[in-house]
C-alpha positions as CSV (number, residue, x, y, z in Angstrom):
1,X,-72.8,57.0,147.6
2,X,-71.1,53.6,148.3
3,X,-73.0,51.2,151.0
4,X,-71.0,50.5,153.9
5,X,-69.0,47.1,153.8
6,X,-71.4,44.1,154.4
7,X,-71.6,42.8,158.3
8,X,-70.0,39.8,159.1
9,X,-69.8,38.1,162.5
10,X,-66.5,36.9,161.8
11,X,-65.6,40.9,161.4
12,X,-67.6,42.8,163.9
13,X,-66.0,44.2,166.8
14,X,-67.7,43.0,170.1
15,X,-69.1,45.0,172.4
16,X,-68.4,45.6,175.7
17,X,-69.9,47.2,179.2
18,X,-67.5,49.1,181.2
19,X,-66.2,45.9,183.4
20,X,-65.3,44.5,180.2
21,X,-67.7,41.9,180.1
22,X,-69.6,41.3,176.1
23,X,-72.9,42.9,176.1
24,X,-75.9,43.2,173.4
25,X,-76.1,46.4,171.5
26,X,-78.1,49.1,172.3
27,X,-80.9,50.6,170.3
28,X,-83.1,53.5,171.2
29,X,-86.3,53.1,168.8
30,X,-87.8,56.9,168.3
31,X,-91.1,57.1,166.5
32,X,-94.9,58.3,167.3
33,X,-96.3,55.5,165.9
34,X,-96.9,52.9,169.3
35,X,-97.5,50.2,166.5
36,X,-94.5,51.1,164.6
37,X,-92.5,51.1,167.8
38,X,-92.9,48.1,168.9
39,X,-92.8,46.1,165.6
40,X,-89.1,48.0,165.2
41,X,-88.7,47.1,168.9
42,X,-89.7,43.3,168.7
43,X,-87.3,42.5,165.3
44,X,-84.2,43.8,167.0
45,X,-84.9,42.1,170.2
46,X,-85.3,38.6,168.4
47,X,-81.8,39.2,167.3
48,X,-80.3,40.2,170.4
49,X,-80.7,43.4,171.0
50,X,-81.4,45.5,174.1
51,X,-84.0,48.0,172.8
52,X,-85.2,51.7,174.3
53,X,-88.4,53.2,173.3
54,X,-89.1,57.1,172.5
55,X,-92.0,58.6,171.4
56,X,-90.9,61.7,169.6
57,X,-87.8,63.4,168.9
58,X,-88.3,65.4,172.6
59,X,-88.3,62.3,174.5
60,X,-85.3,61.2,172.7
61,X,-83.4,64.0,173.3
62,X,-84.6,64.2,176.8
63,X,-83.5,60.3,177.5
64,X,-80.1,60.5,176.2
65,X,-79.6,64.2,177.8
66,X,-80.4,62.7,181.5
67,X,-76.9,62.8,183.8
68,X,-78.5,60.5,185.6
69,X,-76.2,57.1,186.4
70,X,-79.1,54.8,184.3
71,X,-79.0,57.3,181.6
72,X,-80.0,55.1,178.3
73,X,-76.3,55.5,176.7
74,X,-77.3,53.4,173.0
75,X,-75.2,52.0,170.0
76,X,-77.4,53.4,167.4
77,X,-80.6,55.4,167.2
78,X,-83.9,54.5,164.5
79,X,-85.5,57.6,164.2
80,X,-88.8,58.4,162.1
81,X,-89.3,61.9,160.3
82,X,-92.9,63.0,160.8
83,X,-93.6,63.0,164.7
84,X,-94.8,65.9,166.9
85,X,-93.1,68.3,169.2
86,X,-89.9,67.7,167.3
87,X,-89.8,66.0,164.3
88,X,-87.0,63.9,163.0
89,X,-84.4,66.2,161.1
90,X,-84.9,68.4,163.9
91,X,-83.8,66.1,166.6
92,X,-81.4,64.6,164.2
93,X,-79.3,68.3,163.7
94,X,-79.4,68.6,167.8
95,X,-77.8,65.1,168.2
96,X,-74.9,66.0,165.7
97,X,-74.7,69.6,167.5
98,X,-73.9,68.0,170.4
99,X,-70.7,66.4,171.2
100,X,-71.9,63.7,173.8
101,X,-74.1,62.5,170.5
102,X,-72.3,63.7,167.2
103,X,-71.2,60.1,166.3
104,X,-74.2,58.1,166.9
105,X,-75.4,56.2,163.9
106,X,-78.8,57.4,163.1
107,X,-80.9,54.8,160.8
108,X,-84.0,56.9,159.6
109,X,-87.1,54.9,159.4
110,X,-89.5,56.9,157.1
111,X,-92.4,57.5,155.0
112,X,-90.7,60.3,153.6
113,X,-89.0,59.0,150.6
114,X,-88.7,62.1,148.7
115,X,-85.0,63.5,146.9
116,X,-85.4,66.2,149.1
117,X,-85.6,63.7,152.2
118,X,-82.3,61.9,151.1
119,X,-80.3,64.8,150.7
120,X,-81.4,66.4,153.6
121,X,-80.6,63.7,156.2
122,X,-77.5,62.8,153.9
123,X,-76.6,66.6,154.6
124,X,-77.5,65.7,158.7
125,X,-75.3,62.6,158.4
126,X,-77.5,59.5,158.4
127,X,-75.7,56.3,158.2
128,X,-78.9,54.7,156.2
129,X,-82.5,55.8,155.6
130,X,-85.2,53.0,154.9
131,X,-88.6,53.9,153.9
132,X,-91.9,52.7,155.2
133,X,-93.1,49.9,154.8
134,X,-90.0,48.5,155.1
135,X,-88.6,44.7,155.6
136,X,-88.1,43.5,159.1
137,X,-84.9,41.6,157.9
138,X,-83.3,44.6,156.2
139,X,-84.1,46.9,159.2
140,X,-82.3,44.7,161.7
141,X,-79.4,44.2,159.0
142,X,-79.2,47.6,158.8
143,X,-79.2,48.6,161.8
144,X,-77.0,45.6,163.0
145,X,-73.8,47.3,160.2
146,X,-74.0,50.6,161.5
147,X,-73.7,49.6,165.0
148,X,-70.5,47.2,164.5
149,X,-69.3,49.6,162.0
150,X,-68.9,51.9,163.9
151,X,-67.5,49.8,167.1
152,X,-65.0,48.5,165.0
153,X,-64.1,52.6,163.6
154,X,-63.8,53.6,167.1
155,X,-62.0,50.8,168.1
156,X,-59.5,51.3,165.1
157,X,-59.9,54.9,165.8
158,X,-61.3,55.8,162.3
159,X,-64.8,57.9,161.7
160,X,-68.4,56.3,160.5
161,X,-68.4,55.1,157.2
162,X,-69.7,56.5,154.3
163,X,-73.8,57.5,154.3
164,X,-75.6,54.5,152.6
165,X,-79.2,54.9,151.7
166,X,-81.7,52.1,151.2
């Protein structure tokens, strides 16, 4: 499967709050591991950006399923696989089953490097997986090309790119 096209500054579509004013992309980190939270957490925020902690798939889909006007609304989401009370694919399949979420790029951010793995969150439609341990400067690429992909697809009013694996 072909990798998305390579992020360039001089490409990506800016993003916006509702006044219209640029703002920093918005992450929401999803993981058990406090450790591996916060390393994720810490290497997009030295970048720029804004960054939302959950610790399992449940309190993901409980923060992004809140009406309430705060509600954590992000760009993109990293998601691990092994977690408890709902683990990744799990959460992954309710977040494309619902239409408030379908289109949010999901990075996975796994131990779980298996074929089986692959294909099953290439079956769930995950923009890029990247396995534990993993490099700090190809997470926050990674994660940096799905998010401006897919503001400049929406602003062009195309769909995600192509699933690329790592």
């Amino acid at each position: 499967m072909a990798d998305a096209p390579e992020f360039s500054p001089e490409t990506a579509c800016e993003l916006r709050d509702p006044s219209g004013r640029p703002r920093s992309p918005r992450v929401l980190v999803v993981d058990d591991s406090e450790v591996i939270r916060q390393l994720i957490a810490v290497n997009l925020e030295l970048e720029g950006f804004e960054v939302f902690l959950a610790e399992d798939g449940q309190d993901c889909l409980e923060q992004l399923g809140s009406l309430a006007p705060d509600a954590i609304k992000p760009d993109a989401i990293t998601l691990d696989v092994v977690m408890p009370r709902l683990d990744g694919f799990a959460t992954l399949a309710r977040l494309r089953g619902a239409a408030a979420t379908r289109e949010l790029p999901v990075v996975m951010v796994t131990a779980c490097a298996q074929e089986s793995d692959l294909a099953r969150g290439r079956e769930l439609g995950v923009q890029a997986y990247l396995t534990k341990p993993f490099d700090p400067q190809e997470l926050v690429r990674t994660v940096r090309k799905v998010v401006f992909s897919r503001a400049s697809a929406f602003s062009a009013g195309a769909r995600l790119p192509d699933t690329s694996y790592k």
